[in-house]
N, C-alpha and C positions, 0 to 999 in steps of 0.2 A: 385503373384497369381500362382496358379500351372497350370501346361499344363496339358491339357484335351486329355485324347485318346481314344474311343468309338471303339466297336466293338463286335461282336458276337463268341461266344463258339463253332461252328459247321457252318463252311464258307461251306462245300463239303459234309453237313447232306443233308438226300435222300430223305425226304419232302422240303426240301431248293430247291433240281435242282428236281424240277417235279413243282415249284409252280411259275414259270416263272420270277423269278427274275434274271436271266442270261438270258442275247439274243438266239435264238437260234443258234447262229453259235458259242455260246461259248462250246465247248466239254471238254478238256482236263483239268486235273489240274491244268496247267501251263496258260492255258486262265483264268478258274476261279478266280485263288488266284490273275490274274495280274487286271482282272474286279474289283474286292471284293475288293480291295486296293487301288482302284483308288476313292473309298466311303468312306472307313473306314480306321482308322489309328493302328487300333491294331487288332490282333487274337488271341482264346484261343486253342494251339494243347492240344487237347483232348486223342492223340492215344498216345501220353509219357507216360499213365499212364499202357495201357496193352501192350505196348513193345518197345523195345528200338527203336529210331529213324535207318533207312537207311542213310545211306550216300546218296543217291540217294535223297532221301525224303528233307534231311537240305537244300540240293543243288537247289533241286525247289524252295523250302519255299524262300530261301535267297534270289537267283536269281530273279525271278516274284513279287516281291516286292521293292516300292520305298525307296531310304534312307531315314532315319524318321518312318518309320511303325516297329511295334516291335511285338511280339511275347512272348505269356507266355505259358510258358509249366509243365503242369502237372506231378507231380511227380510220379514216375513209381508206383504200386502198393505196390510191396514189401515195398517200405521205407515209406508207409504210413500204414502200419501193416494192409493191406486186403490180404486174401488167392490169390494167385499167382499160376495161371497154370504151371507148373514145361514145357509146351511146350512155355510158353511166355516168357523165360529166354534165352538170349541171344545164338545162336546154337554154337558161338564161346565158350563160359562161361559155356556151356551143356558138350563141346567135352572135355573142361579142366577137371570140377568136377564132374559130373556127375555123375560118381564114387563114391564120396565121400556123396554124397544127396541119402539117403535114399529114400525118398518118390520120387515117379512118378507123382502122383495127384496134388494136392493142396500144395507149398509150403511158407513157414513164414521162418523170417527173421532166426527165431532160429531154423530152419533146415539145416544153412549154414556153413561152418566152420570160422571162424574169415576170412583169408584170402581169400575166393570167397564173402564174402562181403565187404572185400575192393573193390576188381576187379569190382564190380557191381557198387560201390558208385564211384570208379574211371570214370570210361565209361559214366555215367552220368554227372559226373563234366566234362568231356571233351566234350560234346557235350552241355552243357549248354556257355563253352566256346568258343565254334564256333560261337554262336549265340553272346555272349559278342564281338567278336573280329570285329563282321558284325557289329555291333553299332545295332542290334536287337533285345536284351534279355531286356523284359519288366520283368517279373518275375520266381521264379521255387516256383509253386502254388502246396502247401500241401491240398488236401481234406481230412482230416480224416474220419474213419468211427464214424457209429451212437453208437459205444461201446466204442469210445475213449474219457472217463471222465475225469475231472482234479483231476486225483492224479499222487502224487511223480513221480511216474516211466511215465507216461506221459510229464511231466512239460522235465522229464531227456533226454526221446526221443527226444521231441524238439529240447532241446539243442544242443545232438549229431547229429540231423539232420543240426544244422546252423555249427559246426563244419567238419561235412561234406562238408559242399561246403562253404567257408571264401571265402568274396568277391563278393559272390553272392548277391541279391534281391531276401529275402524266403518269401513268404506268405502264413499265414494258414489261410483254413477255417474249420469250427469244427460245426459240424452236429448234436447236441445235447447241449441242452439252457444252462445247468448246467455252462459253462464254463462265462456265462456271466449274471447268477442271483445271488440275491442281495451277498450272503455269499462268491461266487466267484471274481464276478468281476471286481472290485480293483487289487486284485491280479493276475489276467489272466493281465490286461492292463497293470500291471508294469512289470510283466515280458516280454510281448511282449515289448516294450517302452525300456525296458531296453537291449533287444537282439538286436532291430529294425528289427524285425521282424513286417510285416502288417498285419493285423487283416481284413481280408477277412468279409465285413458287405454286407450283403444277405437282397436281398426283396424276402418273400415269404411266404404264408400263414397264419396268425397268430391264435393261439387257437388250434394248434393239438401239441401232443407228441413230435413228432420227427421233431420240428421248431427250428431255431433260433431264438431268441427276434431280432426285429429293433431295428438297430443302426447306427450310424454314428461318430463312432471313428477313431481315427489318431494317428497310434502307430509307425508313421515310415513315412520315407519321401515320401513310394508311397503309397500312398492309393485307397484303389479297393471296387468297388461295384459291385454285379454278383446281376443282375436281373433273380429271378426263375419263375416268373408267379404268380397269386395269385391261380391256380382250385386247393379250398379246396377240393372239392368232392373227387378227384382223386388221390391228394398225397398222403395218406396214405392205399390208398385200393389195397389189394396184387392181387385181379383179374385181372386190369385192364392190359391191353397191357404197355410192357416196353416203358416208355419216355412219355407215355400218361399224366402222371402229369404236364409235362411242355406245354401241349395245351393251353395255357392263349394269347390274346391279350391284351396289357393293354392298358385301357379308358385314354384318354388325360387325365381327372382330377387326374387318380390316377400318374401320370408321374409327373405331377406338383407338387403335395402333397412333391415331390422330390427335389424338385429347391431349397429352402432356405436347406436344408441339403446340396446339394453338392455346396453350394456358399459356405456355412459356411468351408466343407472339404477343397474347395480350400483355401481359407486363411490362412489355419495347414498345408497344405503339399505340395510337393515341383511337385508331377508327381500324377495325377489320371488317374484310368483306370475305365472305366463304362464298363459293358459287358454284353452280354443279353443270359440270357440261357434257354429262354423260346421258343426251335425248336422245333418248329412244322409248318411247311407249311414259308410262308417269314414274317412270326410272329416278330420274332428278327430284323429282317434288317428294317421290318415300324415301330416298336416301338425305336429303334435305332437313325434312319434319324428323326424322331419324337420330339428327346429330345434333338439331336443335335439342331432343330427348337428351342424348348422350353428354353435354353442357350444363344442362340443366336448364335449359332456356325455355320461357312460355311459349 
């Protein structure tokens, strides 16, 4: 049966510490993540994806966490082809080419020249390695965007993204249904299966646009589930305050509706990751502690 690691997307999110779930004498980072880890066995860093990690940063994360707790980290923006603040690029990596990058604004991977995009996918691999060598790298979690459909030169990106880091645990998740209705996905799950690449399966809304279908597939020996929240109202309405979508608490029944899916996953795979992305206020951490219950899990 596979080991089970729970935890939440946003441990140091700003409705998280205003909603009392940290004592009050907990202040610092270094108190936080060493609190938050004393409950949960995994974290999703969030900030990998708009800028490289500090050395300072690895070195808390690593430190204020027990061996056994692991860490996934989101892939930087650029290598998941979203527009990229040309100031979110590393100041070392700005002083080298800077020169050579055109644009100021918004840059894409094909604003690079070959060689500062090695440097970039280097720096990355090396800090995904820090984390390998601490025995604390649960995954490096691809989000694509909602324009990244499955054709050819997508399928190739992939690719080039697992040859970028050999050795790694890559996991995608993909924001648009295409990749796993009926005409697809067969062919999405053999090529993930066959890269071992994980297939990032999402609870979250069903009947709008820009959803993924529910599933519970096992394309790889770790298998991950990110809990989104179900507030249809909100996901797709552009007025609403950023992050407002994920204000969902979910109902014990609909947690349960869960159970015979992730018994079934553990029996396929060898590491599961359950994670909740639904912050807003300590929403995540009682839905979390919740289903840990609902498992049977200490």
């Amino acid at each position: 049966m596979a080991r089970i690691f729970i935890g939440i997307s946003a441990w140091a999110d700003e409705s998280l510490l205003k909603s009392g779930f940290y004592p009050p004498g907990i202040k610092t980072p270094a108190d936080r993540l060493r609190f938050y880890s004393s409950r949960f066995s995994l974290a999703e860093i969030d900030s990998t994806y708009h800028s490289f990690a500090t050395t300072h940063n690895i070195a808390t994360w690593l430190q204020n966490t027990p061996d056994g707790f692991v860490f996934n980290l989101k892939a930087f923006s650029l290598f998941t082809l979203h527009p990229t603040p040309y100031r979110s690029l590393p100041r070392r990596f700005r002083e080298i080419f800077g020169d050579r990058i055109k644009t100021k604004a918004n840059v894409y991977a094909h604003h690079l020249p070959e060689e500062a995009l090695d440097d970039l996918w280097q720096g990355f691999a090396d800090i995904a390695a820090t984390f390998h060598s601490a025995g604390k790298l649960g995954a490096l979690s691809f989000q694509f965007p909602p324009w990244f459909y499955p054709t050819p030169d997508n399928y190739a990106h992939i690719s080039r993204c697992c040859q970028r880091l050999p050795g790694f645990p890559l996991a995608v998740e993909f924001r648009v249904g295409s990749w796993l209705e009926r005409e697809n996905r067969q062919k999405t799950l053999d090529f993930l299966r066959e890269n071992r690449i994980t297939l990032v399966c999402v609870d979250e809304p069903q009947g709008l646009k820009s959803i993924m279908p529910t599933t519970a597939e096992v394309t790889a020996p770790l298998a991950i589930v990110r809990f989104h929240g179900r507030n249809k109202e909100k996901w797709e309405n552009k007025g609403n305050l950023p992050g407002s979508r994920f204000d969902y608490l979910y109902r014990t029944e609909e947690l349960s509706e869960w159970v015979p899916a992730i018994k079934g996953i553990m029996g396929r795979a060898e590491t599961l990751h359950l994670i909740f992305k639904n912050k807003y206020a300590d929403y995540p951490v009682r839905n979390a502690l919740e289903l840990k219950g609902l498992l049977g899990l200490k």
